[in-house]
N, C-alpha and C positions, 0 to 999 in steps of 0.2 A: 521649546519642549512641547512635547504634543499633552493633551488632556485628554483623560479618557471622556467618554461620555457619560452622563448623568445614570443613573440605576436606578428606580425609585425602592425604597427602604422594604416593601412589605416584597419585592420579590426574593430579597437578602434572606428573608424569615421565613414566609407562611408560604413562598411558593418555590423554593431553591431544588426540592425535588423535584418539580415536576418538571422544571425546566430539565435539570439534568436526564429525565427520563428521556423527553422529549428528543432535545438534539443529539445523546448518545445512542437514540436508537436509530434518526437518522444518521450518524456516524458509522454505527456498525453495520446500515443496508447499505453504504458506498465503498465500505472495505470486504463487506462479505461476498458484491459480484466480483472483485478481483480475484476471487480463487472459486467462487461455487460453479464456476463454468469450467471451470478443469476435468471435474469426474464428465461431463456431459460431452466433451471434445469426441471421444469414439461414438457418441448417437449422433452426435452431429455430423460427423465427418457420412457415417453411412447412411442418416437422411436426406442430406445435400450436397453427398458428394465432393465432400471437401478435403482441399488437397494441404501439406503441410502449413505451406505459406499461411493461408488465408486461414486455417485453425488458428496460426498464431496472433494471427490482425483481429480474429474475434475473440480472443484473449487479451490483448496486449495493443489494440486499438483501445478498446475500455482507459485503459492505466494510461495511453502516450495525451488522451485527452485530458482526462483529470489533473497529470502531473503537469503539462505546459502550462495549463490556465488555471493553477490555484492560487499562482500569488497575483493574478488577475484578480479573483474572485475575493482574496481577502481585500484588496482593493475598495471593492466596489461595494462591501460589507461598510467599510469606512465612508463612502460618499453617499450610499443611501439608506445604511443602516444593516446592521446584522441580523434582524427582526426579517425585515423584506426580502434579504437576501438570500437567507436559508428560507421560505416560504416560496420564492422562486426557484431556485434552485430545486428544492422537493420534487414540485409541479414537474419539473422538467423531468426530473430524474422517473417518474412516477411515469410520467408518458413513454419516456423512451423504452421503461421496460415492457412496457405495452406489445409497443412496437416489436422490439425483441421476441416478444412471447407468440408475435403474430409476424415473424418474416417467413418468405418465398422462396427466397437463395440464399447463398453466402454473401452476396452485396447487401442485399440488401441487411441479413445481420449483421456486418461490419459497421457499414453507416449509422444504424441504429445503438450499436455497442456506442460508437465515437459522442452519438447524443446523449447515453447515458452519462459518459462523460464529462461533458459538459455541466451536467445538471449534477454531479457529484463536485465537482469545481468552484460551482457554486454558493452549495452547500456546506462542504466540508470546512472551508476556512473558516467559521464564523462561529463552531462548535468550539475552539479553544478559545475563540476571546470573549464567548460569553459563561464558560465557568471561570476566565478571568475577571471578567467584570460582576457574575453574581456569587463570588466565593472567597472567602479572607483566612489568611492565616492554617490549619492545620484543616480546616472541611476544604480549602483549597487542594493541598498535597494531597488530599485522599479523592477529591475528581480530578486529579491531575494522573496520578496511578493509576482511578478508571478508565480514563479516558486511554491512556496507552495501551491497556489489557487488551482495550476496544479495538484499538487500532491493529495490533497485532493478534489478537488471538480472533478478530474476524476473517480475519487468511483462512487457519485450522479451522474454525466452527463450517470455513464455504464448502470444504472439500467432502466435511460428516453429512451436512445438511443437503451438498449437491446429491450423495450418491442414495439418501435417502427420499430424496424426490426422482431424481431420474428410475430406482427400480420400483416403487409406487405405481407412478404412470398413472395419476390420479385423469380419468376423465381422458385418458389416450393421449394425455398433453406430452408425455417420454420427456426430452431435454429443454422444452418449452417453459414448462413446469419452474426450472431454474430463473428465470427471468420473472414470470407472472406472480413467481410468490409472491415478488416488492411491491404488486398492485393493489391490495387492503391493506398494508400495512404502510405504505404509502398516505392512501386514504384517510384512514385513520389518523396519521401526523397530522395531516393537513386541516383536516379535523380541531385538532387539540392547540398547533404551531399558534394560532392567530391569540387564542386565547389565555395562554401560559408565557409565551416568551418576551421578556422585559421589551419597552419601547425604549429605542434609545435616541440620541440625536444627531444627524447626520453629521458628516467630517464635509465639508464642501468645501475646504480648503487643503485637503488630500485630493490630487489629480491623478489618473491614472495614465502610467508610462505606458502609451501606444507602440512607443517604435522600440522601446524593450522588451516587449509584449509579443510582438511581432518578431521581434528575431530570437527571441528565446526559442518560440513556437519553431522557425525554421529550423535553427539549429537543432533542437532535439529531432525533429522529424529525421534530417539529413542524417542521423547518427543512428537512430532506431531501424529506418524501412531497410535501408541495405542488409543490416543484422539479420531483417527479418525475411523481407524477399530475396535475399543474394545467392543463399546456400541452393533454393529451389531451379534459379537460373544458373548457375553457375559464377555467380559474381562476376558477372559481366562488368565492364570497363566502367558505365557510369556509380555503378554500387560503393567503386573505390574514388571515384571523384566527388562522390557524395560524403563518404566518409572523411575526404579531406576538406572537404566545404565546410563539415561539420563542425571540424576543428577549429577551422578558420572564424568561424561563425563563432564559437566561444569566447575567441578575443577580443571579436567586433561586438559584440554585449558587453567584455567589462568596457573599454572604450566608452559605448555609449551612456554605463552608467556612470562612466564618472562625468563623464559630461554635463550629464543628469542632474546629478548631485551638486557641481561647481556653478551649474546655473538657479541652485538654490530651490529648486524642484524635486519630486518625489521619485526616487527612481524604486525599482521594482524589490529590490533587496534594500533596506534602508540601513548607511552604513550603523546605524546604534547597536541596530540589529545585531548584523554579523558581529561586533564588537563584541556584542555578551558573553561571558567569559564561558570558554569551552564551547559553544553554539556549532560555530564551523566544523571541529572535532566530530562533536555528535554527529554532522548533518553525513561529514564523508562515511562514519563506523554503519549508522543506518543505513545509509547507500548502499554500505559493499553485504548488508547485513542479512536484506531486503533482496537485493540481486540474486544472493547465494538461495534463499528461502525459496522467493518465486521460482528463479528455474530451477528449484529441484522440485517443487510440489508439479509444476506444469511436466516434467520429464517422470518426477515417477507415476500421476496419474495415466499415464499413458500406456507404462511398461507394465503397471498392474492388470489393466482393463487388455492390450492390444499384444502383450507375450506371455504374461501369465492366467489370461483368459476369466479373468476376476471380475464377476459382475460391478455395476455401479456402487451398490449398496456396499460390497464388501470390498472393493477399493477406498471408497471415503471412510468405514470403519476399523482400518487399516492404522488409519490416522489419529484412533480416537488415544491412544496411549501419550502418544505426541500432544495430542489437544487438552488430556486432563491434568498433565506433569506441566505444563506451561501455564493452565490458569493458575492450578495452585501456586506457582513459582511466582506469575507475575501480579499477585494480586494479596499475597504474605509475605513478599520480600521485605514491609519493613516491621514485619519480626525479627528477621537479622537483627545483631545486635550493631548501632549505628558506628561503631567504629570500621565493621567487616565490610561497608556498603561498598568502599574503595575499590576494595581488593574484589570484591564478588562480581563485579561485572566483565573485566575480562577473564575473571576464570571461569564464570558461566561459558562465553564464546570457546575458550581451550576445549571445554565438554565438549560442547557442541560440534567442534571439530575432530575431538575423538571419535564421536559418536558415527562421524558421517566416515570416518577411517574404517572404524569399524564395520560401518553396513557396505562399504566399498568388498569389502573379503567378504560378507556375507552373502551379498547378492550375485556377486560377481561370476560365479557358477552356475546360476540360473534358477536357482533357489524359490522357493517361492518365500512369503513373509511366514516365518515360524516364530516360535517364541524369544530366540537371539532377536530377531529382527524386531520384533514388537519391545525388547527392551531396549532397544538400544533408538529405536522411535521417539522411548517414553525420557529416553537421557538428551537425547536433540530438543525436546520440548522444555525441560528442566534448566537446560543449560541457555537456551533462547530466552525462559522466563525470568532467569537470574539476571538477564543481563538489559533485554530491549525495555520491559519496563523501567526500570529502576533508572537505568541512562536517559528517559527522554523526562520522566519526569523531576528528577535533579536539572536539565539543563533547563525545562522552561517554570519549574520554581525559580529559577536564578537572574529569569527576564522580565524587568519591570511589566508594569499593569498596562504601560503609553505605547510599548513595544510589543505587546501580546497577538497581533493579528499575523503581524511582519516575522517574528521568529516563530509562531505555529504551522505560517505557510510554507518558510523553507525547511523546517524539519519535515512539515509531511509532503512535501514537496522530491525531499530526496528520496523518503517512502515509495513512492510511486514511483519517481524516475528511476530507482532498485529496483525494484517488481518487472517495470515494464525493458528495462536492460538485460535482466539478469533472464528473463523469458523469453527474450530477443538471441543473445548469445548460446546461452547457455544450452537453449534446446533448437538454435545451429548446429553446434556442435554432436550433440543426441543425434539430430535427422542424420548429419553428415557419417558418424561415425557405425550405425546400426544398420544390421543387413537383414537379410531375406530368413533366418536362423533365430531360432534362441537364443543359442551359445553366443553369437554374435550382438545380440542386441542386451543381452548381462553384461558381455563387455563393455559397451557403451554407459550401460547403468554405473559400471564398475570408475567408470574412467570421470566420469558426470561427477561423484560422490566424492573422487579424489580431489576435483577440480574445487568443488564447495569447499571441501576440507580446507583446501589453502589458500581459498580466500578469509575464508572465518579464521585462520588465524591470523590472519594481515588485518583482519578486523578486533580482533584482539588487542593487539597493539595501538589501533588508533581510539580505542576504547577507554585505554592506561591513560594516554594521550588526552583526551574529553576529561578526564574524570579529574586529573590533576589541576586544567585549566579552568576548572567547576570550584574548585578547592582553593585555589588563588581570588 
């Protein structure tokens, strides 16, 4: 049985806030560059000349990094500490957006996204298993419910926040702006990180799986770039050989973990893990949750700003109905009365796929966003918040405190691999389908929204599914 590491007593007490400020605020700047770069995709596109593809690899290069190397990262939280490792991680992340704020071309922002990457990879795992480790009993479940608000409503906050820095144009920086925010605020962490976040003691008997590591990375890549570059080439021959590599590559990872595992070794998924009851459930609902979320924020940013001619500002404020019906949602859910929790989170998702039914006939015309559309916004974010909080933090209340690094990394894990999936496909199919027209490109809005729609209900059901195995 693993042990956690030591805690010392006064960070339990006199310093549990700060901590919690601390890593949640690094939290919400590695979830808020997943979406704040969507309002900026048409500056970007006409400052650098960017073509569909590579809009999405500076979108969805971000997320393919973070999500391959998190349960890396929680890893290595364990071998040198979660302390060092969000404080590296920072650094990194801190630099890259730098970089970001200061590229040349679209390579060079790509490359730079992929380093942000990295240094959110870093990061990000170490933020659940240190409100695991500095939080007990009932101030646990309520940064547990932070923390997910965090996680999810940093999507909604990227999209307000983007469209209010790109129309600013603070200092002629335009889409720049988006990246350079994270540089004082950064700072600032880095500042505070060394001085508030508990020491703890290294795991040097947790090793990290290299060659799990390495073909998780493959695989995901092999399954992602075709998604992403295929539509623009025309999915030429190797896009389908890559997709089937990909596949293949999925089973050559479990193979290797259990390999892993039978040799008494740490493999990357630790089976107790997945064991916790409901855990798997949640990880695939958030998948399909996350998939549907991302590409519709990345396809309707697009359709706002590049068919309905809607500045930056007022594309991201577009959102704000969406964004204020989901904090409330995710963040007073358990006001619910605790017998309704069950029931409330797949019929949160039903809404939410009403809602995306709904803005299907609304938009589908060519409409612009009117008041239907802004409530029916505010019902998508209501029916997201009833459901994403409340489902992740029931399933990782329900995973011991030895297990907390290993079950935060595949939930947020499938987070990212949603986002960066459903960003990959989902606005394939947008490019594929939207023409030279209006009318033409509502249709695609129109066809987008139905698509969400039914996946959110198929996420519905595996939601029923989680919540039962939560209850057992």
């Amino acid at each position: 049985m693993l042990k956690p590491a030591p805690v010392p007593d006064s960070v339990v007490g006199r310093r549990s806030i700060a901590v919690l400020v601390v890593i949640l605020t690094g939290q919400f700047m590695t979830v808020l560059d997943g979406s704040i770069v969507n309002v900026a995709i048409p500056s970007i596109r006409s400052s650098l000349g960017t073509g569909g593809a590579a809009l999405q690899l500076i979108v969805a290069g971000y997320v393919i990094a973070y999500a391959v190397l998190l349960i890396g990262g929680a890893r290595l939280g364990d071998r040198f500490t979660q302390r060092r490792t969000f404080i590296a991680g920072l650094a990194g992340f801190t630099l890259a957006s730098l970089a970001c704020g200061l590229a040349w071309n679209e390579l060079s922002l790509i490359v730079f996204r992929f380093g942000q990457g990295i240094g959110a990879a870093a990061m990000a795992p170490q933020v659940m298993t240190l409100i695991q480790r500095t939080f007990a009993g009932a101030a646990r479940a309520r940064a547990l419910s932070i923390y997910a608000a965090i996680v999810s409503g940093g999507l909604l906050a990227g999209q307000i926040l983007g469209g209010l820095i790109v129309d600013a144009d603070l200092g002629g920086t335009g889409w720049r702006g988006v990246f350079l925010v994270n540089v004082p605020i950064g700072i600032a962490l880095l500042v505070l990180a060394p001085r508030v976040l508990p020491v703890t003691v290294a795991r040097t008997d947790r090793t990290v799986d290299g060659l799990g590591l390495v073909t998780l990375t493959a695989t995901v890549l092999l399954l992602v770039v075709p998604l992403v570059l295929g539509r623009e080439l025309g999915f030429p021959r190797w896009s389908w050989l890559c997709l089937g590599a990909g596949v293949l590559g999925l089973a050559v990872f479990v193979v290797i973990e259990r390999a892993v595992a039978g040799r008494g070794r740490d493999p990357l998924f630790a089976p107790q893990a997945l064991g916790a009851p409901g855990l798997l459930a949640t990880a695939a609902t958030l998948l399909m949750v996350m998939g549907t979320f991302g590409g519709w924020l990345f396809v309707s940013a697009i359709h706002m700003q590049s068919d309905l001619g809607y500045s930056a500002l007022r594309a991201g404020m577009q959102f704000l109905p969406m964004g204020a019906a989901f904090a409330v949602a995710g963040l007073s859910w358990q006001r619910v009365p605790a017998t309704l929790h069950a029931r409330m989170i797949p019929f949160g998702l039903v809404m939410s796929a009403a809602s995306l039914g709904w803005l299907a006939w609304l938009l589908g015309d060519g409409a612009g966003i009117g008041i239907a559309a802004s409530i029916a916004f505010g019902v998508f974010g209501l029916g997201n918040g009833l459901a994403f909080s409340p489902l992740m933090t029931r399933a990782l209340a329900a995973v011991p405190v030895t297990l907390a690094a290993d079950a935060s990394g595949i939930l947020v894990t499938s987070v990212q691999l949603g986002t960066v999936v459903g960003i990959a496909s989902i606005g394939s199919v947008f490019f594929e389908l939207v023409g030279a027209t209006a009318s033409s490109a509502a249709g695609a809005v129109a066809v987008v929204h139905l698509i969400c729609a039914a996946i959110t209900l198929v996420a519905a059901v595996s939601a029923a599914l989680a919540v039962r195995g939560i209850r057992r």
